[in-house]
C-alpha positions in Angstrom: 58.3 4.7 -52.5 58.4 8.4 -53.0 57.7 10.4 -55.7 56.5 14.1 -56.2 52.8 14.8 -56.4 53.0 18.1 -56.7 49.6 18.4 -55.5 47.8 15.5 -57.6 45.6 14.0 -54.5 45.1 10.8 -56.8 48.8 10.6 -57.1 50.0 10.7 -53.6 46.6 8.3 -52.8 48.0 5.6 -54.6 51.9 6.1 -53.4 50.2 5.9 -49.8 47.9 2.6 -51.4 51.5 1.0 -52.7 53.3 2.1 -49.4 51.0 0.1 -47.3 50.6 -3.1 -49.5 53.0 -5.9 -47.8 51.8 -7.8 -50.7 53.5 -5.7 -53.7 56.6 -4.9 -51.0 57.5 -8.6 -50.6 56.6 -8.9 -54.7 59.1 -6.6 -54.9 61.6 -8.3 -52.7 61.2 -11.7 -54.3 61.6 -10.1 -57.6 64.9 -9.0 -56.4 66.3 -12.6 -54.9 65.7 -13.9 -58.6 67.2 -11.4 -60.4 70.1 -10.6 -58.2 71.2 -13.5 -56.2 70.0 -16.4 -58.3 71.2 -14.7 -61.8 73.3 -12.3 -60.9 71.5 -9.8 -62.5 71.4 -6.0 -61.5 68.3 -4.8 -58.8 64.9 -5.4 -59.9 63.5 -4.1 -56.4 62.2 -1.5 -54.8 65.4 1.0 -55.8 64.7 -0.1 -59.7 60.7 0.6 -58.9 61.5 3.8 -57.3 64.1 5.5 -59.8 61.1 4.3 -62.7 58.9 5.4 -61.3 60.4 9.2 -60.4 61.9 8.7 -64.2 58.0 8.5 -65.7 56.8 11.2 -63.7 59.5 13.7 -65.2 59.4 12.4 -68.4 55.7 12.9 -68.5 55.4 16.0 -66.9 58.0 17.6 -69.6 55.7 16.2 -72.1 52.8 17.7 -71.0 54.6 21.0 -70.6 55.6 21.3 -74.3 51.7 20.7 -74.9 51.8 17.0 -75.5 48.9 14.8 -74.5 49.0 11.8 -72.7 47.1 9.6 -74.3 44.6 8.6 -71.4 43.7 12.4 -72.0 43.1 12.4 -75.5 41.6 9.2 -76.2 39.5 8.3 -73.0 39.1 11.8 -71.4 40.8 11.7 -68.5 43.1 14.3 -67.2 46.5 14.6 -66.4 46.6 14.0 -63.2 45.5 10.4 -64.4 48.2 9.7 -66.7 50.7 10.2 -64.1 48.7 7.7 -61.4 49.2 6.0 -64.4 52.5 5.3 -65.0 53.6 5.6 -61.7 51.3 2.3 -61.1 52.8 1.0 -64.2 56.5 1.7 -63.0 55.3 -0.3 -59.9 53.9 -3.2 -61.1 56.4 -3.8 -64.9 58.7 -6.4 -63.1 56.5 -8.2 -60.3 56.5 -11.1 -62.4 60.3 -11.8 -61.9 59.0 -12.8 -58.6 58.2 -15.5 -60.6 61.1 -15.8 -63.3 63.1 -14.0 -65.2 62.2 -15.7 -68.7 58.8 -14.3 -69.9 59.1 -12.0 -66.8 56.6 -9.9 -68.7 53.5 -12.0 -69.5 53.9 -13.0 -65.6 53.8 -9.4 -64.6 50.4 -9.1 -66.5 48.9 -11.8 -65.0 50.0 -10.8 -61.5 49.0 -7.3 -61.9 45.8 -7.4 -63.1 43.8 -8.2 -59.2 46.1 -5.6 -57.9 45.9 -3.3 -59.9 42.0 -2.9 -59.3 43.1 -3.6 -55.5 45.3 -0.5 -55.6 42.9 1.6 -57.6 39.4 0.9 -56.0 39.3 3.8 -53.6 40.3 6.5 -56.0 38.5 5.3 -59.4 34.9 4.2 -60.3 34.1 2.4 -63.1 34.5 2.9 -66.1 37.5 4.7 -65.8 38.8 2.1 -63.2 38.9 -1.0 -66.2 40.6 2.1 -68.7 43.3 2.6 -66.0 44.2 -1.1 -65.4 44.2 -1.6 -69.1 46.2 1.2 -69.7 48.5 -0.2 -66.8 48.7 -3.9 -68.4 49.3 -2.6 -71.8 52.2 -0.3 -70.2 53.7 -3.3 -68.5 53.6 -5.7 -71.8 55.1 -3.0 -74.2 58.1 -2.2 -71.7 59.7 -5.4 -73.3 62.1 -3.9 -76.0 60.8 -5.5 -78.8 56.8 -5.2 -77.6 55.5 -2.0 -79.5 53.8 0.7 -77.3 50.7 2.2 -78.6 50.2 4.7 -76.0 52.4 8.1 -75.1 52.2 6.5 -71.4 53.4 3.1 -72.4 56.2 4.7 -73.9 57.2 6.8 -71.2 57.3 3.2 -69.2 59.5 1.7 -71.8 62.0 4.7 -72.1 62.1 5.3 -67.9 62.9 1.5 -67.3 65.9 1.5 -69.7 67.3 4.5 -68.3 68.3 2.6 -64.8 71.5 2.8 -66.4 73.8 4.3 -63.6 77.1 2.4 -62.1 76.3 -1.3 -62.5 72.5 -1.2 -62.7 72.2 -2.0 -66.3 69.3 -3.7 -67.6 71.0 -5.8 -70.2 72.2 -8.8 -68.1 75.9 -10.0 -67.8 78.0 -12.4 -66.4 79.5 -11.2 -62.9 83.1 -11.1 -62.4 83.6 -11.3 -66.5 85.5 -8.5 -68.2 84.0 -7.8 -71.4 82.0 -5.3 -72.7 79.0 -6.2 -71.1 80.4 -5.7 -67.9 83.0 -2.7 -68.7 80.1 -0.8 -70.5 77.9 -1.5 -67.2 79.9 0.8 -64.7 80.5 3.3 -67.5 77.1 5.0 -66.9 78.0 8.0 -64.1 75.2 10.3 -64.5 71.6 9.9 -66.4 69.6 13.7 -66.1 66.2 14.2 -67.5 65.9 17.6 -68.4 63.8 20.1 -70.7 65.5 19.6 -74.3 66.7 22.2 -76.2 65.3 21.2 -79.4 62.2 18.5 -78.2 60.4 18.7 -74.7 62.9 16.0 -72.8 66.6 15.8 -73.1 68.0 12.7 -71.7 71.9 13.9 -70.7 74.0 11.1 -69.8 77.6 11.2 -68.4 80.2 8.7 -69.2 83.2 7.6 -67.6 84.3 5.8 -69.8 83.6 5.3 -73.5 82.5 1.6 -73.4 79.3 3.1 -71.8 78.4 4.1 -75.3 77.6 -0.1 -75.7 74.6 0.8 -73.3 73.4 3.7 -74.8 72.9 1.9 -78.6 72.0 -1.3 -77.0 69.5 -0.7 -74.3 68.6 2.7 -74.9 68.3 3.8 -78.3 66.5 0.2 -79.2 63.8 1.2 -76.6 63.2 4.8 -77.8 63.5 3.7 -81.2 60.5 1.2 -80.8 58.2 3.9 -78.1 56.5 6.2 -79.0 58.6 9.0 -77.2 60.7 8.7 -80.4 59.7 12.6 -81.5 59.9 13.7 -78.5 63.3 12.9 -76.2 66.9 13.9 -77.9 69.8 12.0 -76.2 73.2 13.3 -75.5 76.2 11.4 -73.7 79.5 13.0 -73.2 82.7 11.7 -71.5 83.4 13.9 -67.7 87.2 13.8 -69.0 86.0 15.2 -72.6 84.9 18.9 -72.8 83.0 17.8 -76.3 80.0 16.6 -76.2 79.0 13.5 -78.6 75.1 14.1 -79.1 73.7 10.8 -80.5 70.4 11.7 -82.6 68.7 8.4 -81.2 65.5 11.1 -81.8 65.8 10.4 -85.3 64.6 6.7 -85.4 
């Protein structure tokens, strides 16, 4: 997995911790044989791991560049640098549990997750701060469920990054293969999703649609998870068709 560090040494530490685990790899792999060959689902692997994970680190790091604190900074004192070991750990350990199964996929994650979590940390945290970072992790990985309320700016960015795996047939609401409907037609309408600096709040999500169907995705995966995160005041959301030269902007920012 790569992601930027951009000179955090506890950051690229744990990449080069999560590189070397064959555990977490093949975690990653069976996760992927349930969700793709036995339920035709779209990847849960290590290509969904890796665009989360990239997905938190920008979204956070555009937070913290408008001046908003992580919560692992404002409520434990930790620093910034920790936030984004964080959720990167987060965005690597969310879906281990559909390794398992796909129903309650989430609880399962929490229970795998917990040993190696500490595993992964032990060589860049002491305690105390190494129990606030798992539990930070676990409570990240539990409120990326939709309907699972996130009580922590991290936890949100979680729940916000994971829905936007959006692109060309990677949706994460699951449909039938081989059906036309608008499950399916609204899955290959995503082109483009590009986190940016916002014009009005500190992230813009910009998302390029081939088609209008794609809109489907936007209301029912997206704007249901920002809704219910705490990112809600912070992230604006615009989708525009590449045939179209307007620009719809949906004020998903508003809920």
């Amino acid at each position: 997995m790569k992601v930027s560090t951009q000179g955090n040494k506890k950051l690229a530490a744990l990449l080069s911790e999560v590189n070397g685990d064959e555990e977490l790899q093949q975690l990653w792999e069976a996760a992927n044989i349930n969700a793709v060959r036995r339920l035709g689902m779209s990847d849960h692997g290590p290509v969904h791991i890796q665009i989360v994970a990239n997905a938190c680190v920008k979204i956070l790091r555009l937070l913290v560049a408008a001046g908003v604190e992580p919560s692992v900074v404002s409520e434990h004192g930790l620093t910034e640098e920790d936030a984004e070991v964080l959720v990167v750990l987060a965005a690597s350990l969310h879906d281990v549990g559909m390794a398992v199964h796909r129903d309650n996929h989430e609880n399962i994650s929490l229970m795998l997750s917990y040993p190696k979590a500490r595993q992964l940390l032990a060589n860049l945290y002491d305690e105390p701060n190494l129990t606030t970072i798992v539990s930070e992790v676990l409570h990240a990985i539990i409120a990326h469920r939709w309907d699972v309320q996130p009580l922590s700016l991290e936890a949100g960015v979680l729940k916000v990054a994971d829905a936007l795996d959006m692109t060309q047939g990677r949706s994460r609401i699951p449909f039938e293969a081989g059906e036309v409907n608008i499950h399916s037609v609204s899955a290959q309408a995503i082109e483009e999703v590009r986190i940016e600096k916002g014009e009005e709040l500190p992230v813009r999500v910009d998302i390029l649609l081939n088609n209008s169907a794609g809109i489907f995705q936007v209301d029912e995966l997206l704007k249901r998870k920002l809704a219910n995160s705490t990112l809600a005041p912070y992230v604006e959301v615009v989708a525009h068709l590449e045939s179209e030269k307007e620009r719809k902007i949906l004020d998903i920012h508003k809920f």
